[in-house]
C-alpha positions as CSV (number, residue, x, y, z in Angstrom):
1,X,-29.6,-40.1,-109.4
2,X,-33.0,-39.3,-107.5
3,X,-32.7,-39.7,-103.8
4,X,-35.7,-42.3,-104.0
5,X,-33.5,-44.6,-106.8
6,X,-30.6,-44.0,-104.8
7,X,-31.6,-45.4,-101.4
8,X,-33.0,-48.4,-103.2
9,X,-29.7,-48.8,-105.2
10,X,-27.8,-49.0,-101.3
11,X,-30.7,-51.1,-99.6
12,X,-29.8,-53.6,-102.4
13,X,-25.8,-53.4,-102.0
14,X,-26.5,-53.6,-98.4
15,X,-28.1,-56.8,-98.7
16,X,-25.3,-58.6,-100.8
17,X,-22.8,-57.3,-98.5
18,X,-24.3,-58.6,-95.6
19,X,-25.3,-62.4,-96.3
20,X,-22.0,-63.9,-97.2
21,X,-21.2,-63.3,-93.1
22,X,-22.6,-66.7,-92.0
23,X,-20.5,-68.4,-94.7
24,X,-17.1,-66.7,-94.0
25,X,-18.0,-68.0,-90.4
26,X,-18.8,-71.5,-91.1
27,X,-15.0,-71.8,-92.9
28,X,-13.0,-71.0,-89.8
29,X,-10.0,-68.8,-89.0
30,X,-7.4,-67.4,-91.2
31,X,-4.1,-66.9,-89.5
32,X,-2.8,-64.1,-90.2
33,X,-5.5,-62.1,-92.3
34,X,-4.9,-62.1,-95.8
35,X,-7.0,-61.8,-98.9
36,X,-9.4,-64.8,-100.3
37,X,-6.9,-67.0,-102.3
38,X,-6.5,-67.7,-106.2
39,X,-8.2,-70.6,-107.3
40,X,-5.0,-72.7,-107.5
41,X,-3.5,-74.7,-110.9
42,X,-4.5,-78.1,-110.3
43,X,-4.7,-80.5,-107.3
44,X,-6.6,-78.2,-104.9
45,X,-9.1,-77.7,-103.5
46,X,-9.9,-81.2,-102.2
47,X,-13.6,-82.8,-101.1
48,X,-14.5,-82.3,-97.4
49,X,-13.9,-85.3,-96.0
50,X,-17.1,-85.1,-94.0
51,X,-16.7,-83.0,-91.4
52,X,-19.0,-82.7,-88.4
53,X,-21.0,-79.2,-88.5
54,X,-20.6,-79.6,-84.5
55,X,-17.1,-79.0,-84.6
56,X,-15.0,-75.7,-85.2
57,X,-11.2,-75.9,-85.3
58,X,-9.3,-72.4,-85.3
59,X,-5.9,-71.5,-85.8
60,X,-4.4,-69.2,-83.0
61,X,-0.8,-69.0,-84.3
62,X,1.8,-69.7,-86.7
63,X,5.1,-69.5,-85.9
64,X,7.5,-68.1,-87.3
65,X,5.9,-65.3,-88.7
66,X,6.4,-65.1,-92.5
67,X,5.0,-62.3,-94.4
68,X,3.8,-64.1,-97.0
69,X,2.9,-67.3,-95.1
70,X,-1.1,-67.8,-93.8
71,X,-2.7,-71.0,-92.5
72,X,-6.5,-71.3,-92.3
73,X,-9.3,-74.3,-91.5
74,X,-11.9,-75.4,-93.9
75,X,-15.0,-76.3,-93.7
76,X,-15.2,-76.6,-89.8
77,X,-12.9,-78.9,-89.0
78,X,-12.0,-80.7,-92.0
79,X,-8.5,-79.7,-93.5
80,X,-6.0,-77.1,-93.4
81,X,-4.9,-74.7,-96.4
82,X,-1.4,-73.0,-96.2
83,X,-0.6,-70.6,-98.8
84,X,3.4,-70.0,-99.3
85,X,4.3,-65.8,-100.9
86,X,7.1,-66.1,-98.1
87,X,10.0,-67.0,-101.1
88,X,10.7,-69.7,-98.6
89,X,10.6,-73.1,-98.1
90,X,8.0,-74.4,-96.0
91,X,7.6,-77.6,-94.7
92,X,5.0,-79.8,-93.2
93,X,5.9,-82.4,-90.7
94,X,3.6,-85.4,-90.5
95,X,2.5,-87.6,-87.3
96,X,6.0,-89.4,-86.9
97,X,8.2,-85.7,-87.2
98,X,9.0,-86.7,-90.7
99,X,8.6,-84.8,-93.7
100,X,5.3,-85.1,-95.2
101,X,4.6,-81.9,-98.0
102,X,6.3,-78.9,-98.7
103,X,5.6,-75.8,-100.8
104,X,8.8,-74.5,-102.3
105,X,9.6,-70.7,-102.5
106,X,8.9,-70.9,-106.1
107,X,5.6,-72.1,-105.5
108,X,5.9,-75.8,-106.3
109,X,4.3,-78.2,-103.9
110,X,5.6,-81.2,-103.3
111,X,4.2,-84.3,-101.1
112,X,6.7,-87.1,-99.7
113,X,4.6,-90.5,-100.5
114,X,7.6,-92.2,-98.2
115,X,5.3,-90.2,-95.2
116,X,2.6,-92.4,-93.4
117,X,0.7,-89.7,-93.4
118,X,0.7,-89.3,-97.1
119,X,-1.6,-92.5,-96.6
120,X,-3.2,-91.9,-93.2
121,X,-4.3,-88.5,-94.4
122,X,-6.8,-90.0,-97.5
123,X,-9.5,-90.8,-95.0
124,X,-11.0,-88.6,-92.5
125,X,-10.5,-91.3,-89.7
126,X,-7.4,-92.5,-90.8
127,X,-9.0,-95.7,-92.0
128,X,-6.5,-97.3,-94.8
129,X,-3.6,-99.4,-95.1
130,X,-0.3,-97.7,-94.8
131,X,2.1,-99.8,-97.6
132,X,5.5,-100.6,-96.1
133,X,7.8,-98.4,-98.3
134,X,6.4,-95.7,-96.4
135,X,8.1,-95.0,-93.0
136,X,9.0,-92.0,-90.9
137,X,12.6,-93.1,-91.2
138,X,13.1,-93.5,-95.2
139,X,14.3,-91.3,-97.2
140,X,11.7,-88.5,-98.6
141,X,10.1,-89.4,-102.0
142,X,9.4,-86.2,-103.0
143,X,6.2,-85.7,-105.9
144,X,4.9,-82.6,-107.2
145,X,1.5,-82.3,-106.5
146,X,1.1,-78.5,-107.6
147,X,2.8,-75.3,-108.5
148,X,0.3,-72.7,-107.2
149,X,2.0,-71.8,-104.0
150,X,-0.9,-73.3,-102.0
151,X,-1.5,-76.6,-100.3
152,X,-4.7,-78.1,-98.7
153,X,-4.6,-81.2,-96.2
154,X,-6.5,-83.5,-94.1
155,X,-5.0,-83.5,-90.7
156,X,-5.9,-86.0,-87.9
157,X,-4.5,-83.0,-85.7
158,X,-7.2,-80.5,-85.6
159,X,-10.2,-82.4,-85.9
160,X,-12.2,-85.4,-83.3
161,X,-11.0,-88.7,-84.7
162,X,-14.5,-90.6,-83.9
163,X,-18.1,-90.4,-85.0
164,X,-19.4,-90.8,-81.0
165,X,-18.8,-86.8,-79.6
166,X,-16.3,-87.0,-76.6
167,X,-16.8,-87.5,-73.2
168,X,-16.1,-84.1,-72.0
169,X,-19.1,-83.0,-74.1
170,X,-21.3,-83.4,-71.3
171,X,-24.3,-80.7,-73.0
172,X,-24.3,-80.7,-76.3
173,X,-26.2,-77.6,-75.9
174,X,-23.1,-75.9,-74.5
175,X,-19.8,-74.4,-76.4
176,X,-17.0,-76.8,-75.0
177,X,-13.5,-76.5,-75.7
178,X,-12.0,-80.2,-76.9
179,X,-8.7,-79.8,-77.1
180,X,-5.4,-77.6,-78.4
181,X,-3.5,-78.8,-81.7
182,X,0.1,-78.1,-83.1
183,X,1.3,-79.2,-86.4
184,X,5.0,-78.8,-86.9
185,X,6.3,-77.3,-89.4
186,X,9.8,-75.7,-90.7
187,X,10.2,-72.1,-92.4
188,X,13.5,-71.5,-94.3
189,X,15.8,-73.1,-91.5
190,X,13.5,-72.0,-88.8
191,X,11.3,-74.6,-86.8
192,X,7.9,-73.7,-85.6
193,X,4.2,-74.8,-85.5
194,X,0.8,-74.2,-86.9
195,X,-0.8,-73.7,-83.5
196,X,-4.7,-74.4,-82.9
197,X,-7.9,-75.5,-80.9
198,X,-11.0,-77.5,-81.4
199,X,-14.3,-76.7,-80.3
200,X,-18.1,-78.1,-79.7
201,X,-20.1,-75.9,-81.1
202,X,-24.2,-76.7,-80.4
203,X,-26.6,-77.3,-83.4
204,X,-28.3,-74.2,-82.2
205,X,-25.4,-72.3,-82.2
206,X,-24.2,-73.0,-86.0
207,X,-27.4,-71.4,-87.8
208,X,-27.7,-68.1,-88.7
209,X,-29.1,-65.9,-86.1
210,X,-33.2,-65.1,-86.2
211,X,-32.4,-61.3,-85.8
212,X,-30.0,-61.4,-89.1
213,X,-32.4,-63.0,-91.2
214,X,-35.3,-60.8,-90.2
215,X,-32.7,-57.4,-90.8
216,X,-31.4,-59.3,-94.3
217,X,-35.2,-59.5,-95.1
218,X,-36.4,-55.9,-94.1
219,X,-33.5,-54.9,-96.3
220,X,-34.4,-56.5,-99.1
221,X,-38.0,-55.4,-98.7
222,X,-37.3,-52.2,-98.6
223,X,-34.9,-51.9,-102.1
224,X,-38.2,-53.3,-103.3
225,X,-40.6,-51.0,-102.2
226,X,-38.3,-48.3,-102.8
227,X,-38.0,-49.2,-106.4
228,X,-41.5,-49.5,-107.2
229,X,-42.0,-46.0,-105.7
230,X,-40.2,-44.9,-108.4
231,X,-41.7,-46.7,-111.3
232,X,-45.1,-45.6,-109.7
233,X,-43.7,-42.2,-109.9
234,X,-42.7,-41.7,-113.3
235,X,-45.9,-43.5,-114.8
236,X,-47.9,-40.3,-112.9
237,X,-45.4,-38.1,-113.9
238,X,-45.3,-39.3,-117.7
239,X,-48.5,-37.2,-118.5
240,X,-46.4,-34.2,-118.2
241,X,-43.3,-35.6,-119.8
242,X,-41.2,-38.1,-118.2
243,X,-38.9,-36.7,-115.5
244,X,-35.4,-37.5,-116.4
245,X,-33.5,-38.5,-113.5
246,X,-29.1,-38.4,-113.9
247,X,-27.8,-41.7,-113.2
């Protein structure tokens, strides 16, 4: 390949590689790394619930630590995804401490619809009657929900349960920290936690950066120009033959 085609070939796999970095920010944290996730069998993903764009919920820590075992936020603030290759059993504890989903070792997942937050968990301010078979003291009523090894929820846990920003918001210009989450949870026969906090983020401060649109741009610019150099080439060259270039 000519050195003009090839530079114009990178310019352009330099501009797909960078713009998806906004969007991976806008999702949130995943704890610990691991690779995008398999679009799972049925039952997942789920509708944002209509999260705020001013908020950001992270996860800090999951403990114990299970290879196999990640937790990450979507979109901003909205619900959590926990994706089970440990070959254990883990299980999601609901407001009350009682069992409310669990993704089996196997990969099943499985929801208790005797959990109030079964119910509570269907609207993004908790917002619905909770029937009276469903208490944190009867017995689980387990239902499989999927069998992809993955499981996405709408916690009250991580995200601001009102519409009106809170008080300690005081500048809504400024990043402000809201508050730090945990939602229990139970690997194998060990207890731990899905450990997080939630943030204020500005208006300002979720758009893509000015200086990243105007380098995206110049990129892009440039694979163009560089490519109609070479088509301008080879039309003056094609009176002497056309100049074959190796690809």
């Amino acid at each position: 390949m000519s050195m003009p085609r090839r530079l114009a070939v990178l310019a352009v796999l330099g501009a797909l590689t960078l713009a998806p970095l906004s969007a991976v920010h806008a999702q949130g944290s995943i704890y610990p790394a691991s690779p995008p996730a398999q679009a799972p069998e049925s039952g997942n993903p789920i509708n944002d619930q209509g999260s705020n764009f001013n908020y950001r919920s992270y996860v800090t820590g999951v403990v114990p630590h299970a290879p196999g075992l990640s937790v990450q936020v979507l979109e901003f603030a909205d619900r959590l995804q926990l994706t089970n290759r440990s070959g254990r059993t883990v299980t999601i504890y609901g407001y009350e401490g009682e069992p409310y989903a669990r993704v089996l070792g196997d990969g099943t997942v499985e929801v208790n619809t005797h959990s109030p937050a079964y119910y509570l968990n269907q609207n993004f301010y908790a917002q619905v009657s909770v029937p009276a078979s469903a208490s944190a003291h009867a017995a689980p009523r387990w239902s499989v929900v999927d069998r992809a090894g993955q499981f996405e929820w709408h916690d009250h846990r991580i995200h601001w349960m009102s519409p009106v920003p809170p008080a300690k918001v005081g500048d809504r210009s400024r990043r402000t920290k809201i508050f730090d989450w945990r939602v229990p949870l139970r690997v194998g026969a060990q207890t731990g936690a899905v450990d997080g906090q939630l943030f204020w983020v500005s208006e300002e401060g979720t758009k893509t950066p000015i200086g990243a649109i105007v380098v995206l741009a110049a990129i892009a610019l440039l694979g163009l120009a560089l490519v109609l150099f070479v088509r301008r080439r080879r039309r003056m060259d094609a009176s002497g033959g056309p100049v074959k270039e190796a690809w």
